[in-house]
N, C-alpha and C positions, 0 to 999 in steps of 0.2 A: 338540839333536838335530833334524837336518833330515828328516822322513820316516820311512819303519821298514818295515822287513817285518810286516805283520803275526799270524808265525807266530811261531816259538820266540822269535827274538832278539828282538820286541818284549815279550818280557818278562823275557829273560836279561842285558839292557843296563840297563833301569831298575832290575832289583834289583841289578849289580853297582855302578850309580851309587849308589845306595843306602847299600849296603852299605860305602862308602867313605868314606860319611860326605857325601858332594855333592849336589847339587840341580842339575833340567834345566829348562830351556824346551825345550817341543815344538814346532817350526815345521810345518806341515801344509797341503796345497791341501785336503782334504777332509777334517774331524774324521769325519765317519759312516763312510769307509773303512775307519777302524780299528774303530769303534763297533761293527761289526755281526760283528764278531771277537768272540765269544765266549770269555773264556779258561774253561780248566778249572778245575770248580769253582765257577764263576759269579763275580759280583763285576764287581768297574769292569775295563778293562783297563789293564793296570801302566803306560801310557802315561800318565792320566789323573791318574798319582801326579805329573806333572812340576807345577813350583812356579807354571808359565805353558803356557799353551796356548794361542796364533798361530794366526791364517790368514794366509799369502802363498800370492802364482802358484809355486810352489816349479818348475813347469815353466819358468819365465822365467828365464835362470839371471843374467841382467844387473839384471831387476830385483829377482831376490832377494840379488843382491851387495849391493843401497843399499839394501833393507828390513833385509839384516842389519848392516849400518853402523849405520842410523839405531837400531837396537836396540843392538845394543854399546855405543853410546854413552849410554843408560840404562841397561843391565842389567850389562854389564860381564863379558861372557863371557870362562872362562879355556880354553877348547876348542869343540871344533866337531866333532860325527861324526853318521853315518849305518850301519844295516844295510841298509839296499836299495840293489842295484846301481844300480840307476836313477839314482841320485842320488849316488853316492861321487863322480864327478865334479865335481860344482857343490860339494859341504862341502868338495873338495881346494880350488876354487878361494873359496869363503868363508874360512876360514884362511887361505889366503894374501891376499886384500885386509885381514882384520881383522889379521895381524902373529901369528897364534895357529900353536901348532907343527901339523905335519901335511905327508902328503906333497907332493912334487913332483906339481901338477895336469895338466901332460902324460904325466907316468907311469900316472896311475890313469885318464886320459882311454885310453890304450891299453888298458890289461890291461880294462877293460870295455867291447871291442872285440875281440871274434876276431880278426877282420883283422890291425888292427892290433899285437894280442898277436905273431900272427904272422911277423907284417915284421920286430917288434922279435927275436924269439926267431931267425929267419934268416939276421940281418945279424950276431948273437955267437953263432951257430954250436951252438945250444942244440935239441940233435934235437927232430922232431916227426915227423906224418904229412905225405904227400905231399897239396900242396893246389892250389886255386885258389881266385879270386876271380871271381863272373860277375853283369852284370848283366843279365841277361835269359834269357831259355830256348833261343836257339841258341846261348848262351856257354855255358850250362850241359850241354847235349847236346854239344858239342865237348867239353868239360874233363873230363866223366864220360870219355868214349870214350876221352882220352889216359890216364887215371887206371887208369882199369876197375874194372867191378864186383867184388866187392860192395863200396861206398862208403856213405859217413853227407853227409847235406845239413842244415847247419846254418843258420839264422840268424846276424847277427854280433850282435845287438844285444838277444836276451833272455835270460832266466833260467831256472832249474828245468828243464830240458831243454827246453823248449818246441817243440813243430815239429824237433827235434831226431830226423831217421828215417833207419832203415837203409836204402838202394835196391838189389836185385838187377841191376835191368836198367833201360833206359830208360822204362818203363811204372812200374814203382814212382816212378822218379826224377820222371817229370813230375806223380801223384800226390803228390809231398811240397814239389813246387815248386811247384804250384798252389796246396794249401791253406795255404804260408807266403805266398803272396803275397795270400790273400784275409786277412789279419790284417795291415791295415796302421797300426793304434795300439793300441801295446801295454796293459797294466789301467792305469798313470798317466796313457793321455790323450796320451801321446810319441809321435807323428809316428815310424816306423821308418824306415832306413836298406834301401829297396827288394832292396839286394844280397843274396847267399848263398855260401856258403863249401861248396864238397865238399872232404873227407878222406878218405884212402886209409881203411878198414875197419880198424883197429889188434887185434892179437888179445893174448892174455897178461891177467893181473889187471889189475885198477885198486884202485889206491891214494889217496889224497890224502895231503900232508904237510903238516902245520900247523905255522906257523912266526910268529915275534916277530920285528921289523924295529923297529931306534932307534938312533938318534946311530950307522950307520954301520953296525952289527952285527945282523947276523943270526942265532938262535935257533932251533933246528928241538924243538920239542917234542915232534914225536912224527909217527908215521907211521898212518895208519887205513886200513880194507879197505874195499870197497863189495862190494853184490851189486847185478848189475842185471835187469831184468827188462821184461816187456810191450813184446818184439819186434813189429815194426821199430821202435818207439819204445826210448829208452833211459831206463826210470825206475829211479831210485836204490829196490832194494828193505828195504836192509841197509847196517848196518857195524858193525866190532868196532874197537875200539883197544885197545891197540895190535894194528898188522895182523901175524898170523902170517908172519912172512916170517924167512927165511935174513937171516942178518947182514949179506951179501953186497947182499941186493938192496934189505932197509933201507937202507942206504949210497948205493947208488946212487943211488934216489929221492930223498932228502933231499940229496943232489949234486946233482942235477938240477933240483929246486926250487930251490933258494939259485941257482942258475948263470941259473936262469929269473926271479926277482926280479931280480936284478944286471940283467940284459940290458934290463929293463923299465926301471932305474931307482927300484926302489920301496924306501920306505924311509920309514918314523915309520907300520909298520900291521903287523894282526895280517891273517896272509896263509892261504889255504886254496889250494893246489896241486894240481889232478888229472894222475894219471899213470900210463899205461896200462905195466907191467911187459911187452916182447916179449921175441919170442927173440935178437931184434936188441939189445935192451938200454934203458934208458927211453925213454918220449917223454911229451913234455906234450901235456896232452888240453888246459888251459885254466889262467890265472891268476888267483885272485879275490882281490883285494886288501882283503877283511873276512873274519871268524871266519866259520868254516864253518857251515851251516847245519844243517837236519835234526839238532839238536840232537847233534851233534858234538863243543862240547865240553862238554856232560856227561857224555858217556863219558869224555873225555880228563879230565874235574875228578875222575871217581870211582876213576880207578885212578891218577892222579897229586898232584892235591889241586892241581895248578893251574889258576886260571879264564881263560882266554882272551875271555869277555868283559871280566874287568877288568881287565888286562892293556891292550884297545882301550881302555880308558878312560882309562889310565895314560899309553897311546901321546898318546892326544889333546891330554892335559894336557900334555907334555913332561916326564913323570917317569918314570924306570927302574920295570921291571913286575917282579912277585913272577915270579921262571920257575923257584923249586928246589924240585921235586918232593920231597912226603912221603911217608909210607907213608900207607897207606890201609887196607888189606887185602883190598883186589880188584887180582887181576892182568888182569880184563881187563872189555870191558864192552862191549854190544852193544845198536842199537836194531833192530827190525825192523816193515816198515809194511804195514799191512793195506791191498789195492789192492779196487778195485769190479770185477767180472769181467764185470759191463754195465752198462746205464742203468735208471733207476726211481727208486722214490722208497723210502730205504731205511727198513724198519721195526722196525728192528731190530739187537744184532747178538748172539747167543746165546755163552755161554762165557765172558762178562766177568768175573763176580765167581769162576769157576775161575783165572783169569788170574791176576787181582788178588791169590791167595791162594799163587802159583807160589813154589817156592823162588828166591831170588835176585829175586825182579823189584822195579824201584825205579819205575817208570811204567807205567800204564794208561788211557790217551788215546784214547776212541773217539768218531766221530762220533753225534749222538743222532739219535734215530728222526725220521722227516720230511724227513730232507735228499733234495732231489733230486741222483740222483750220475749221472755219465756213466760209462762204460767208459776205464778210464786211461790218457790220453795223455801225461803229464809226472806231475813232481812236486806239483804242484798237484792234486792227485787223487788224494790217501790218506782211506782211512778211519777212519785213527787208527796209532798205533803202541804199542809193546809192548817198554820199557827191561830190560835186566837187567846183573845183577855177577853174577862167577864168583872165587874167591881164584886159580884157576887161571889163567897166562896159555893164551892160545886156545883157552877154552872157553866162553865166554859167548854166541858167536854159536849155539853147536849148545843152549844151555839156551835160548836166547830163539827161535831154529827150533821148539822143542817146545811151547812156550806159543803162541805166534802161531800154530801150526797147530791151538790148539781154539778159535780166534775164528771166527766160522759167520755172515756177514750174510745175514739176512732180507729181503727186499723186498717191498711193497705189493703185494697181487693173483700173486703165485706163492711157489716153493718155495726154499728157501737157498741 
């Protein structure tokens, strides 16, 4: 394992390694990156279970091709994977110098790439929004103007929504163009790509589809909803799996992912798709070529009984993945995350152990007292969340709405 998020999937990857019976090397630029991640519960974090734990320049991706040579050929590695964006790049291109299965490293070089998701999705005719590419601020004040407001100004090159802001008019815009361009290396220390993408303003739900890509064939597991929130910002508040939707427009969405992998090229990964439902009819908001995050598929494991992290696992390996859904007895299942409404240093968060006692709830994940929190700009900026099942299908989002609204954070020196 080269690297890790160090949120859910840094501990949803080592237990499906686990759990399979295998053993990892953790390759890492900074062990205390992870270290100061606390998991729930307390304890080592699941990372620490690997049978080896590495330092390389993991930012070097030339020199980490001959540090992971010279390692293969000691340790004998039978796969090669990553959950951080940042680096599905370089582990496509480790597997292919080590001869180990794994995608095509121009393909996953795109899809974690706006842009160039882009270009690929335009040229096989694969709908999106109306965009540009600009690099500086009088490209970017032309290309709004042809576009027109209200538009979204992306970064092409980070994660969790990051700098990711709605713009009404030219004064917003040069607002969200400014403060992307004062963040020019992103948490791993990576040199950013200066440029910015505007997209037409897409309205209708957002979906993600989660899908299994091997030997050629593509798997759509299942379809999820999002709720978003903390305008002009876009942070993920919510999601239910499976997403309440008409038959009609499940369909579509999982057409539209499979047609948006194919265009990309991608293939031997477990794939998370976002996809904004219009009146127009789909469009892809983004392609992320690992399991979805914000612990996604724990929803998707508790009302299907399959794991999508082991599944990436299986992908890695070059072995056909379990994908035939059992019964469970939840027909649906929903996370919801407690955001900060400012800054300070929080003291607290009242309603926990009500929470914890909720019918249905299978998670209670909240930040402890003492953290300094900011007002939420991205995903990066939850207070915790709050898992539930329902045996009903689409109803677990409105039981885990009613839990998460008696969580009450306290802050140092004022009121909740």
């Amino acid at each position: 394992m080269i690297e890790s998020w160090v949120g859910s999937m840094s501990r949803l990857l080592p237990r499906a390694i686990g759990e399979a019976g295998h053993r990892f090397t953790f390759l890492t630029r900074d062990l205390h990156h992870y270290l100061r991640a606390h998991p729930p519960g307390g304890g080592p974090h699941p990372l620490l279970a690997a049978q080896n734990v590495l330092t390389a320049e993991t930012n070097d991706t030339a020199g980490l091709l001959d540090r992971a040579e010279s390692l293969h050929g000691v340790l004998g590695f039978d796969g090669v994977l990553s959950s951080c964006d940042y680096y599905l790049p370089a582990v496509a291109r480790v597997a292919d110098r080590l001869g180990l299965p794994g995608p095509d490293p121009e393909a996953v070089a795109a899809a974690c790439r706006k842009d160039a998701t882009r270009r690929a999705l335009d040229a096989a005719g694969v709908p999106g929004p109306r965009h540009a590419l600009c690099r500086d601020w009088p490209e970017t004040a032309a290309a709004a103007a042809e576009i027109g407001y209200p538009l979204v100004i992306k970064p092409v090159d980070l994660c969790a929504g990051m700098y990711v802001r709605q713009a009404g008019d030219e004064r917003e815009l040069a607002d969200a163009w400014k403060a992307l361009s004062d963040f020019p290396v992103n948490a791993r220390g990576q040199r950013r790509d200066p440029v910015v993408l505007l997209e037409e303003l897409l309205t209708g739900p957002e979906v993600s589809v989660e899908t299994v890509s091997y030997d050629g064939t593509c798997r759509v597991v299942g379809v999820t909803d999002k709720s978003l929130g903390g305008a002009p910002a876009f942070i993920e508040t919510g999601h239910m799996f499976p997403a309440a939707l008409e038959p009609a427009d499940r369909r579509a969405a999982a057409e539209t992912a499979v047609a948006a992998l194919r265009a990309l090229g991608l293939d031997q990964v477990v794939a998370h798709t976002e996809i904004r439902l219009t009146p127009g009819g789909p469009r892809v908001i983004e392609v992320n070529p690992r399991p979805a995050g914000n612990r996604i598929t724990e929803l998707v494991r508790h009302v299907t009984g399959i794991d999508l992290p082991g599944a990436a696992v299986d992908v890695a390996l070059g072995r056909v993945p379990d994908l035939e859904p059992r019964p469970t007895g939840v027909g649906s299942a929903a996370i919801g995350f407690l955001l900060p409404d400012r800054a300070g240093e929080l003291a607290g968060i009242d309603g926990a152990e009500r929470a914890a006692a909720a019918e249905g709830v299978r998670e209670v994940d909240l930040a402890a007292p003492g953290r300094t929190v900011r007002a939420a700009g991205s995903n990066n900026d939850y207070l915790g969340h709050v898992m539930v099942t329902d045996p009903r299908a689409g109803q677990a989002r409105e039981r885990m709405a009613g839990v998460l609204a008696g969580l009450r954070p306290r802050y140092a020196g004022g009121p909740a």
